[in-house]
C-alpha positions as CSV (number, residue, x, y, z in Angstrom):
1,X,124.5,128.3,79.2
2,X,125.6,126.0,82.5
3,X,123.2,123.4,82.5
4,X,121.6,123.4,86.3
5,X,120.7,119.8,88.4
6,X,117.4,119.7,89.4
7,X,117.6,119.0,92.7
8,X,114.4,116.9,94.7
9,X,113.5,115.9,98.4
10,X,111.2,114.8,100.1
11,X,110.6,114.8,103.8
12,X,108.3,111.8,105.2
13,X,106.7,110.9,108.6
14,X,108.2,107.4,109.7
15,X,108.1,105.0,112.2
16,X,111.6,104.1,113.6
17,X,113.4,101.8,111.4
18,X,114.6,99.1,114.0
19,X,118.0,97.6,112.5
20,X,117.6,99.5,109.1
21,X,120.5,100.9,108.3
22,X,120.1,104.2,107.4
23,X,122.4,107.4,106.8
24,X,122.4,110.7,110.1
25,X,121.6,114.0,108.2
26,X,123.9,116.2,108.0
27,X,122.0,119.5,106.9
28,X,125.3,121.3,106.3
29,X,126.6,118.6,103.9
30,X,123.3,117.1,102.4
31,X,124.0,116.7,98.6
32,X,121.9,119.3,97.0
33,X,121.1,117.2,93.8
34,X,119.4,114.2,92.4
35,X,116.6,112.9,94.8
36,X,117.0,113.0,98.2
37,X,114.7,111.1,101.2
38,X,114.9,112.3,104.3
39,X,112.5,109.7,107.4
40,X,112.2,111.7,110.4
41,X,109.7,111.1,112.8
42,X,106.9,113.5,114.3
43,X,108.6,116.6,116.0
44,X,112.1,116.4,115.4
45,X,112.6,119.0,113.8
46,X,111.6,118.5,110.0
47,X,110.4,122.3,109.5
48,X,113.9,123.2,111.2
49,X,115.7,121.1,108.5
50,X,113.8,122.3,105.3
51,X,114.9,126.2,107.1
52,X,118.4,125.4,106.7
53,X,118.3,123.8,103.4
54,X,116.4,126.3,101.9
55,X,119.2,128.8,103.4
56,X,122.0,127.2,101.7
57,X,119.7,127.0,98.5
58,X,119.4,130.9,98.6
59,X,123.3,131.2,99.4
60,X,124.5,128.6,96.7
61,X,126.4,126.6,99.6
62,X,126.8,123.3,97.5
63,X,124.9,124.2,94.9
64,X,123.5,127.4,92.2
65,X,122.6,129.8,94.0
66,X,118.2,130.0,93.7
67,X,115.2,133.2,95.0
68,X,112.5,131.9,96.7
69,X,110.2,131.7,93.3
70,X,112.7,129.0,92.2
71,X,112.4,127.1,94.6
72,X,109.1,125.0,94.9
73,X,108.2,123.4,98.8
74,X,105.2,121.5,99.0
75,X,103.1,120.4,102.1
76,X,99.4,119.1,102.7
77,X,97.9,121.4,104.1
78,X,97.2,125.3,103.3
79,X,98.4,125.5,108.2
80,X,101.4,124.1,107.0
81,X,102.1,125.9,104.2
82,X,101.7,129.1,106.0
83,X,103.8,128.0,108.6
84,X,106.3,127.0,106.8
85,X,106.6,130.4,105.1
86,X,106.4,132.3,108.0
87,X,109.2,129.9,109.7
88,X,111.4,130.6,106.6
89,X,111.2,134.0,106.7
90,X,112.3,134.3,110.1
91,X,115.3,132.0,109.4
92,X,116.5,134.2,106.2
93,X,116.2,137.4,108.3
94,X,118.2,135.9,111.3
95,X,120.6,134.4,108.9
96,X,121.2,138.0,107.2
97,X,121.5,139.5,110.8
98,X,124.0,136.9,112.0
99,X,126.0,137.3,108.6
100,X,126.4,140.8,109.1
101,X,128.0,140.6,112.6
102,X,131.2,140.8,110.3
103,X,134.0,138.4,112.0
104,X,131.6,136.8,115.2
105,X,131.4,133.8,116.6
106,X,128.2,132.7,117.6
107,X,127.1,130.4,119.6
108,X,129.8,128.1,120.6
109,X,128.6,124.6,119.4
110,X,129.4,123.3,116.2
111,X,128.9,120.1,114.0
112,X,125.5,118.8,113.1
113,X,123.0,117.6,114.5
114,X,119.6,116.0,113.3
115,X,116.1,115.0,115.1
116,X,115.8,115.7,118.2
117,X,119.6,117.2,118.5
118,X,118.6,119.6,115.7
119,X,115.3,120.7,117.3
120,X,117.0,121.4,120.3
121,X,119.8,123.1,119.2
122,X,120.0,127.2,119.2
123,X,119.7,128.6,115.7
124,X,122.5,130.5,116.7
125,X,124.6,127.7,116.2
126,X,124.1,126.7,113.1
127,X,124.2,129.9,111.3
128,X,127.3,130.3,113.1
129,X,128.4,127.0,111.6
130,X,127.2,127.8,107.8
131,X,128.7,131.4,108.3
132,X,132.2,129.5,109.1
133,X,131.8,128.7,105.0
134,X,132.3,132.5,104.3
135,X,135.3,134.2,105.9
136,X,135.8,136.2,102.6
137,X,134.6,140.0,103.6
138,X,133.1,140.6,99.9
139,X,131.3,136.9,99.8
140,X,129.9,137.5,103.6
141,X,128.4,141.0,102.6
142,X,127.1,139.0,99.4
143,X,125.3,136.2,101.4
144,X,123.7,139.2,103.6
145,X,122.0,140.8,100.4
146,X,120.8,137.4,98.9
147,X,119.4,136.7,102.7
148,X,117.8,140.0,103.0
149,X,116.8,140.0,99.8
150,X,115.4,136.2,99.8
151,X,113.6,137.7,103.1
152,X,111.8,140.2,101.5
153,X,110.2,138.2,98.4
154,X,109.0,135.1,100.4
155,X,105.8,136.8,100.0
156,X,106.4,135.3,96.3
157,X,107.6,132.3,97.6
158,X,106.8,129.1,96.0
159,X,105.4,127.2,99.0
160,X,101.9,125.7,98.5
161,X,99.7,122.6,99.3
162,X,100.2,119.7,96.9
163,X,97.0,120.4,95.4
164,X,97.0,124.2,95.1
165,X,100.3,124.0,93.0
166,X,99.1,121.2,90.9
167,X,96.3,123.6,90.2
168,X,98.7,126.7,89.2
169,X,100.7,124.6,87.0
170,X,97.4,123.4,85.3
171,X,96.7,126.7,84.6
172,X,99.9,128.4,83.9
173,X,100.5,126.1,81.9
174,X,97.4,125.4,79.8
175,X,99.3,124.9,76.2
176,X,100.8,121.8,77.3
177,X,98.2,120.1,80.1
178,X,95.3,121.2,77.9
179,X,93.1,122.5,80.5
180,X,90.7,125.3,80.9
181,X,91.6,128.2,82.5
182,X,89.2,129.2,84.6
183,X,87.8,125.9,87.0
184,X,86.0,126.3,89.7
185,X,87.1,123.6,92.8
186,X,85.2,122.1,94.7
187,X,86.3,121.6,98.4
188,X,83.0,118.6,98.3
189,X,81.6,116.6,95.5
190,X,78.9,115.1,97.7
191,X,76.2,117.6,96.4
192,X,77.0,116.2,92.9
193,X,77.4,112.6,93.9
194,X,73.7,112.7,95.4
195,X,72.4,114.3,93.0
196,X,73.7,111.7,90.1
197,X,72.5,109.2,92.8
198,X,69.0,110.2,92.4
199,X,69.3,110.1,88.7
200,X,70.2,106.7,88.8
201,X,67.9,105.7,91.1
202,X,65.2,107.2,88.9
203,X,66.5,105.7,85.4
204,X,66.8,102.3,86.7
205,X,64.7,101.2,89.9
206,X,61.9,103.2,88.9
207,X,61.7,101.6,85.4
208,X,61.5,98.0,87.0
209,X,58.0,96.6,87.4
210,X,56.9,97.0,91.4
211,X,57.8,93.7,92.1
212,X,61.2,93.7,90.6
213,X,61.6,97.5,91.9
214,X,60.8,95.8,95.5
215,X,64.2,93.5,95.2
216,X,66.4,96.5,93.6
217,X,65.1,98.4,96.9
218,X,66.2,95.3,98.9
219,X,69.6,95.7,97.4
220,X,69.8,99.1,97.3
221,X,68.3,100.6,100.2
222,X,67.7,104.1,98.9
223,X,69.1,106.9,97.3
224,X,70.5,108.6,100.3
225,X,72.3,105.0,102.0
226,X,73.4,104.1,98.7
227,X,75.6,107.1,97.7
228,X,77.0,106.6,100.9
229,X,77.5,103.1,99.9
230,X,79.3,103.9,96.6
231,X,81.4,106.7,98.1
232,X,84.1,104.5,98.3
233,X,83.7,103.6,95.0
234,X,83.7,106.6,93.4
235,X,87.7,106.8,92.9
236,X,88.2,110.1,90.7
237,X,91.1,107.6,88.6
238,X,88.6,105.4,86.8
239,X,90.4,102.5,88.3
240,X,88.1,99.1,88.2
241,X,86.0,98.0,90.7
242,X,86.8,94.4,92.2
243,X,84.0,92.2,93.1
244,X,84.8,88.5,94.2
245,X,88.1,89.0,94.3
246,X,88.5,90.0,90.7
247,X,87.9,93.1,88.9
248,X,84.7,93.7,87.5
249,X,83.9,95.8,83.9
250,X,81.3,97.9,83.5
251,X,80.8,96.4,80.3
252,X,79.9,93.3,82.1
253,X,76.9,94.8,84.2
254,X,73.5,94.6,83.3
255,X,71.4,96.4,85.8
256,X,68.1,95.5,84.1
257,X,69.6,91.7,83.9
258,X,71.3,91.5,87.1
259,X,67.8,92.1,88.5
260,X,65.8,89.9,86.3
261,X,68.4,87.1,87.6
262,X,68.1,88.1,90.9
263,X,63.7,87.9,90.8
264,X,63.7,84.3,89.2
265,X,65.9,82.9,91.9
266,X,63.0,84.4,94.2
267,X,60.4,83.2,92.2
268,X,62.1,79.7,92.4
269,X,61.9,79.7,96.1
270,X,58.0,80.5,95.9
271,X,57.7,77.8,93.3
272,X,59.8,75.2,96.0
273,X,57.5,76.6,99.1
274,X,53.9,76.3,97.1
275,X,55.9,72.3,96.2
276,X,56.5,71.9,99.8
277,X,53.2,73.0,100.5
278,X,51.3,70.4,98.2
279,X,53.5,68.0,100.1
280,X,53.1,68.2,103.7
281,X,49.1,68.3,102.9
282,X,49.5,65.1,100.4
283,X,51.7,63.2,103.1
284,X,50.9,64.4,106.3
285,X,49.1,61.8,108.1
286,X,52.0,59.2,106.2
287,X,54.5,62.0,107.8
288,X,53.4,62.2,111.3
289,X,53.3,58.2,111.4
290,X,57.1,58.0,110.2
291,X,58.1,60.5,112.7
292,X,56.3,58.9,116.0
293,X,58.5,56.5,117.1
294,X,61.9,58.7,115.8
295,X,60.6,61.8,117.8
296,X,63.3,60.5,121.2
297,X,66.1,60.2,118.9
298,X,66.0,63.9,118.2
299,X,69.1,65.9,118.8
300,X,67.7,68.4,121.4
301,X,70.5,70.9,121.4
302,X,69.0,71.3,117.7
303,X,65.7,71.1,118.2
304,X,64.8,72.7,121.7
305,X,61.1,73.3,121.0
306,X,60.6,69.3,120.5
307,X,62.2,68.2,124.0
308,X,59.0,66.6,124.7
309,X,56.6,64.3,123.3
310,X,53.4,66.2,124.0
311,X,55.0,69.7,121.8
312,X,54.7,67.7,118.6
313,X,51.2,68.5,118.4
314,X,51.6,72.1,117.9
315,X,54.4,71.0,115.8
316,X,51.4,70.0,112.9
317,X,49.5,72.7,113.6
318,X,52.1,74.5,112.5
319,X,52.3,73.4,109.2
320,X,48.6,73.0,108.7
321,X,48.7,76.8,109.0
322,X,51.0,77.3,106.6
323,X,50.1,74.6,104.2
324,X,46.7,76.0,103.9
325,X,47.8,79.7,103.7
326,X,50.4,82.2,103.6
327,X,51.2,81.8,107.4
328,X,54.6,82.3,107.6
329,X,56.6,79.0,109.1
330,X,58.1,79.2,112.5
331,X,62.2,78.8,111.8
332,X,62.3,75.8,114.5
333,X,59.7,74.3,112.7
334,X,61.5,74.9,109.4
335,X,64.5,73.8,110.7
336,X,62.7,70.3,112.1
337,X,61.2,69.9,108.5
338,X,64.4,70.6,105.6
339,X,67.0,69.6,108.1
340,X,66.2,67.3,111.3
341,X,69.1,66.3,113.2
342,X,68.9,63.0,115.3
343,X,71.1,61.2,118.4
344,X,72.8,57.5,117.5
345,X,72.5,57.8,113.6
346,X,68.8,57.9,113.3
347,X,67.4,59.1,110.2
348,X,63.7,60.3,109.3
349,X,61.2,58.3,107.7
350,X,61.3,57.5,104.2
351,X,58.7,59.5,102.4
352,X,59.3,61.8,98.9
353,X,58.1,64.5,100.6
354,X,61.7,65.0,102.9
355,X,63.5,65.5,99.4
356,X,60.6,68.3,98.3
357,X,61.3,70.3,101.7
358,X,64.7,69.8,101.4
359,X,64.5,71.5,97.9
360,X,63.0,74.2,99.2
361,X,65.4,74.8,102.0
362,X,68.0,74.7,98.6
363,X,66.6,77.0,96.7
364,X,66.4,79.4,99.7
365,X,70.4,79.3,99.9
366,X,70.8,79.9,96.3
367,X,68.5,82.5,96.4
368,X,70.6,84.4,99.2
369,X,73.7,83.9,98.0
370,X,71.9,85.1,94.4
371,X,70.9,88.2,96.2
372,X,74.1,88.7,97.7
373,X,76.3,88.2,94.7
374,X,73.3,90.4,93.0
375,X,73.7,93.4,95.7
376,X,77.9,93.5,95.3
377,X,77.5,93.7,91.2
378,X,74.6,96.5,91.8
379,X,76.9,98.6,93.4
380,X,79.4,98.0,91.0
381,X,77.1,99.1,88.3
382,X,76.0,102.0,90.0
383,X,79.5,103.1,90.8
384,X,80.6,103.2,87.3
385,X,77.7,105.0,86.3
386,X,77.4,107.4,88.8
387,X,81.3,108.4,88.2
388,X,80.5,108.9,84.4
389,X,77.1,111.2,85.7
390,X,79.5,112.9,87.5
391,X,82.3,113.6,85.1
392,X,80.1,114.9,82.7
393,X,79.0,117.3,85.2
394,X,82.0,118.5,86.1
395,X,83.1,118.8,82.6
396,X,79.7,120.7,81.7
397,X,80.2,123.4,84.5
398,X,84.3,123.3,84.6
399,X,84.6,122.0,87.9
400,X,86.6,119.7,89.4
401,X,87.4,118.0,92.7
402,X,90.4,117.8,94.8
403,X,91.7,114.4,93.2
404,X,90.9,115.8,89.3
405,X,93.7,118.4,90.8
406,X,96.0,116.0,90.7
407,X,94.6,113.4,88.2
408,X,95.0,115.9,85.7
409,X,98.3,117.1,86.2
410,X,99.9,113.9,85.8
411,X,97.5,112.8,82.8
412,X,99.1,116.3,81.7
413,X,102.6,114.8,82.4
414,X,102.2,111.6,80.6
415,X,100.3,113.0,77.4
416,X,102.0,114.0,74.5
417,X,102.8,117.3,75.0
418,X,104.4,116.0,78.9
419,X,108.3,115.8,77.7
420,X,107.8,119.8,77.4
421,X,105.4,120.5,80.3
422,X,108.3,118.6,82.3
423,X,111.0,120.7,81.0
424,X,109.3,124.0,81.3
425,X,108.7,122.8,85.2
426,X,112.2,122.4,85.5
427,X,113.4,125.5,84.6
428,X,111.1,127.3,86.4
429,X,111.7,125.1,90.1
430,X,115.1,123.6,89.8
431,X,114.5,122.4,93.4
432,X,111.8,120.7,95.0
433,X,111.2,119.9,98.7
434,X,108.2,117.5,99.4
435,X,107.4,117.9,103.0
436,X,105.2,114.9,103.6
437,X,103.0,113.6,101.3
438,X,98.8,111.9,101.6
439,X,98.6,108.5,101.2
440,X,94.6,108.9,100.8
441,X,95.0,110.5,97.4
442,X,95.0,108.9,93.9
443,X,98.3,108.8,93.1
């Protein structure tokens, strides 16, 4: 038995190349084995090119001769797909018409052209220029069955989306990839995902006692902005999440912990207020005599509410209020009393009570950046669990996304039983034509 190339290409959208060198198609010599890469940009004529080449596929010119079920042409969507049937079709049945014209010349333009040349070029012309390749009577009535009969079975064509024909082979060939044979797709995962989003949010933020529950909200949000936050995170290829620049395991994440960390970093910024507190009332009148003759030196760009003499008054007042209750501190205020600035390299008074306040304005900092760091490695964990909610569900009811499609194929491909799965593919397509490809999936 003649052993028979598999033959691969693959057509791509691309920006022009500047000073790349690269190589001009020529569709009527384009080696028709190994892998091939054919860079075009939009509208010059890509569908045009994949017409021809699949003509000279049908009519063995430079290669075996194939039927449209052997030969496999892939595009994105299920438009283009169509399209690129229909547009096929067309070219076979022309190509059988102009075949038949035993002897005729048409078109008068010859050679090859490619982009925007072959786009504008009559088809005429280049049938006329692959019909040149059979003068033989007996091999020209030949190619006009193949063509009419190529014509008439592209209803069996193998053209499909990427997805849809990683889904056939999953299924057709369910020995080797191991996968059920009836699974329902689904065209969204977003029921599932907030539904596994309100499990989550049940297991874990409502088990918290109300005041840790209050800083998971924080964090959080709620279920419905939070599986909108993880949607991103929810890549279908278990790949890890990074956090900080580096990746993060789920074996590392303790919700209940992460949380516990996060509420004693709070708990340390009431413990430095109600310290800050007990100071101002201690030193206050020691306070308000250190800072009478420094209150001209104040940088006023910093402090705007203190330009004057007579607004330090309301100043105290200020922080008798909040000394003596849970009055919130004005931020000027707060600002004047962790972090004064000064003109000419004044500094405050000397009093122990500046480094109390300023301890407070510390462990405010930590605590943000602890709530921060807290929120990234929340999501993380709720990522990772939410994708294992939602691969059990999908298992359970034999379901499966758009990116399982392809997931599972190539897991199929690279599991033990892939060296066959990988033969018995390329029996059955010995070509395969790639036009364009989505750089959004998983692989």
């Amino acid at each position: 038995m003649a052993t028979r190339q598999v033959f691969g290409v693959r057509f791509v959208t691309a920006s022009p190349l500047g000073q790349t060198p690269v190589n001009a198609l020529d569709p009527f010599t384009f080696p028709l084995s190994g892998c091939r890469l054919i860079e075009a940009s939009a509208g010059t004529g890509k569908t045009f090119t994949i017409a021809l080449l699949y003509l000279r596929l049908i009519l063995g010119h430079g290669c075996t001769p194939l039927m449209p079920p052997q030969i496999l042409v892939t595009t994105f969507t299920q438009a283009a797909a169509d399209e690129l049937r229909t547009r096929i079709r067309a070219r076979l049945a022309a190509a059988a018409q102009a075949f038949s014209q035993t002897g005729s010349q048409t078109g008068s333009q010859t050679g090859s052209q490619t982009g925007s040349q072959a786009a504008s070029s009559t088809p005429d012309a280049h049938l006329a220029e692959l019909s040149k390749a059979y003068t033989d009577p007996a091999e020209r009535q030949q190619a006009v069955h193949r063509l009419t009969q190529a014509a008439n079975w592209m209803d069996e064509a193998a053209i499909y989306t990427i997805h849809s024909w990683c889904q056939r082979m999953l299924t057709s060939h369910a020995f080797y990839s191991r996968a059920l044979f009836e699974q329902t797709v689904l065209t969204s995962l977003a029921p599932l995902i907030a539904e596994a989003v309100q499990d989550y949010w049940r297991i874990h933020v409502y088990a918290l006692p109300p005041s840790q529950a209050v800083l998971a909200a924080r964090c959080l949000n709620n279920p419905l902005a939070l599986a909108k936050t993880l949607e991103p995170l929810l890549r279908r290829d278990g790949s890890a999440i990074w956090v900080d620049g580096a990746p993060v395991l789920r074996q590392g994440l303790d919700f209940f912990g992460l949380i516990a960390g996060l509420s004693e970093a709070k708990q340390a910024v009431f413990d430095a207020e109600a310290r800050a507190k007990s100071a101002w009332r201690n030193g206050r009148a020691a306070l308000i005599e250190g800072w009478a003759p420094l209150w001209e030196f104040l940088n006023k760009t910093s402090h705007k509410s203190l330009v004057e003499k007579a607004d330090f008054p309301a100043l105290w007042q200020d922080l008798d209020a909040w000394a003596s209750a849970f009055t919130p501190l004005p931020e000027a205020v707060f600002k004047f009393l962790t972090a004064p600035k000064f003109t000419k390299k004044k500094q405050p008074p000397e009093h122990p009570a500046l480094a109390v306040f300023a301890a407070w304005a510390l462990a405010i900092g930590q605590a943000e950046s602890a709530e921060k760091a807290t929120q990234f490695r929340l999501w993380a964990h709720g990522a990772y669990w939410v994708r294992d909610r939602l691969n059990h569900a999908l298992h359970q009811q034999g379901e499966m996304g758009f990116d399982d499609i392809l997931l599972n194929f190539a897991a199929a491909l690279r599991g033990a039983a892939g060296a066959p799965l990988a033969l018995s593919l390329r029996a059955q397509y010995p070509v395969a034509m790639i036009d364009e490809f989505q750089d959004t999936d998983p692989l």
